[in-house]
C-alpha positions, 0 to 999 in steps of 0.5 A: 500500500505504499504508493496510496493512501487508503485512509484505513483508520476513517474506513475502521470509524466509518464502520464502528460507527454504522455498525456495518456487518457486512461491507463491500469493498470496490478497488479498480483493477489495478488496486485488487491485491491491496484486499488481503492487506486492507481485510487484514487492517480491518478485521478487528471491526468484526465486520465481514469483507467482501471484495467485488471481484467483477471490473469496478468502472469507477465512482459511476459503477456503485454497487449497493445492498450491504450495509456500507460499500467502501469504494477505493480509488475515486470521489464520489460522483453521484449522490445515492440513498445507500450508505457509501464511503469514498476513499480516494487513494491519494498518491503519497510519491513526490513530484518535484522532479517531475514538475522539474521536468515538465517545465521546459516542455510547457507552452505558454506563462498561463497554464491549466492545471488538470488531474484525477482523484489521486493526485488532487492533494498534490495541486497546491504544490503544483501551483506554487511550483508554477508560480515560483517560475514565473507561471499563472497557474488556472483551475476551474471545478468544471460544471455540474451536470445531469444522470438523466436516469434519475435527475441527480446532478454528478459532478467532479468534487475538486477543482482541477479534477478531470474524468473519463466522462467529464473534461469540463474543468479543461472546457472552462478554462481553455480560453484564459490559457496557453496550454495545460499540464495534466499530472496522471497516466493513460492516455484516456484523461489527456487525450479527452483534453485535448480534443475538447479544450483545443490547446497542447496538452502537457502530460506528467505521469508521476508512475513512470516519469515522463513528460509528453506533449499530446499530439495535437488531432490525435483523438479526431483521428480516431474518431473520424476512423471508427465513423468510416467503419460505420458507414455502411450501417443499415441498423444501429443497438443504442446501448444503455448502461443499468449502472447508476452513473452511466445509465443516460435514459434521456441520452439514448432516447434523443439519439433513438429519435434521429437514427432510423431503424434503431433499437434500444438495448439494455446491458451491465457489461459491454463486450465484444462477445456480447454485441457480436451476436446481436442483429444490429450492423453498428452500436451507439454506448451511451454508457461509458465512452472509455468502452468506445475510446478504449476498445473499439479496435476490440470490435467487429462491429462498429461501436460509436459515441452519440454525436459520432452515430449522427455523423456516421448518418449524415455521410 
């Protein structure tokens, strides 16, 4: 547990003080074999653990029905009646040489900073650094907005705090800017920037080390890509996700009104093997778009975002 900070001892208050009996623990992939030790820290509660070994998404994908959930690794992201505890995983490393070696690489005296959950605690000290060199360090928390499947309002919890789904602390800043500097890792994130906010985009990866500037059109490239393969379609299964964070009703409905011979199709998991048996050419995920981004190589038949589909329609 080194790198992170699992919070263990507001996690052992937390459930002394509901007097839970049964606790969900939820880790992304990559956390899953902190369990033993986390299990371990905890055993004194007398609760009974029980790891969701199924791909947990993010702060979207909440499962619920114990008497607390313990989701590892994000902020909370929608408002639920069920007991819930988020533990974030702060990032514990430094990262001054890191911003060291990212300076020189950045554009600009006027910069956005941008991050995810982990390294939220860290932009303090990021802004200080910029500031002490001469840089104008902006922020924005971004905008709130809807779960259409229920009315709750979702939003990123800091300011600086970007998601898969949701870039917006990048939109609303993007003209008081010359560029932005990004600290995490993947390609997902950083990639969401730049095709949004439309000015460089600066990664810091504080896991490996290194310092890159995105290549500017990269995500257009593979938009207009999974658009081409979709041309021919004559039917489209619009995809609706049953996880509380992703299930965008409204979303679906809208795109089921503009393309013809269209369905709408209800799934927890999206895989190639489940989309390859049904009778439909393309699909539109309204779910979560990193299944799109991420994996649409993965597929046979073309699986598109929203606005995509509309595109793929007009040509």
């Amino acid at each position: 547990m080194g790198q992170y900070n699992f919070e263990l001892d507001k996690v052992k208050a937390r459930i002394l003080q509901d007097k839970a009996k049964r606790v969900l623990v939820q880790l992304p992939e990559g956390l899953k074999s902190e369990f033993p030790g986390i299990s371990t820290a905890l055993e004194d509660t007398g609760a009974m653990l029980i790891l969701q070994s199924d791909p947990c998404y993010g702060a979207c994908d909440i499962k619920t029905g114990y008497d607390l959930t313990v989701h590892f690794g994000h902020n909370e992201f929608i408002k639920t009646n069920d007991n819930v505890l988020y533990i974030p995983c702060h990032y514990q490393s430094r990262i001054d040489e890191l911003l060291e070696k990212a300076l020189p690489v950045l554009k600009g005296q006027k910069i956005g900073i941008l991050t995810t959950s982990q390294h939220i605690h860290q932009l303090n000290e990021v802004q200080e650094f910029l500031k002490n060199r001469g840089k104008v360090p902006v922020l924005s928390r971004g905008k709130q907005r809807e779960n259409f499947a229920n009315g709750d309002i979702m939003r990123a919890t800091a300011s600086g705090q970007v998601l898969g789904c949701d870039v917006s602390a990048a939109i609303e800043i993007q003209e008081q800017v010359d560029s932005f500097l990004f600290i995490g890792s993947g390609k997902f994130h950083s990639l969401g920037i730049e095709n949004w906010a439309k000015k460089p985009v600066i990664q810091a990866n504080p896991y490996s080390g290194e310092v890159e500037e995105l290549e500017s059109g990269a995500w257009e490239k593979e938009k207009y890509l999974r658009i081409s393969k979709a041309f021919n379609a004559k039917s489209f299964g619009i995809i609706i996700s049953t996880k509380p964070g992703q299930r965008l009703m409204a979303t679906a409905e809208r795109v089921k009104e503009k393309l013809p011979n269209s369905a709408l199709i209800e799934l927890e998991h999206v895989s190639p093997q489940v989309i390859e048996y049904l009778p439909y050419d393309a699909f539109v995920i309204t779910a979560c778009p990193r299944i799109v981004i991420d994996d649409w190589k993965n597929y046979k038949k073309p699986i598109l975002l929203p606005d995509e589909a509309l595109k793929a329609l007009q040509a």
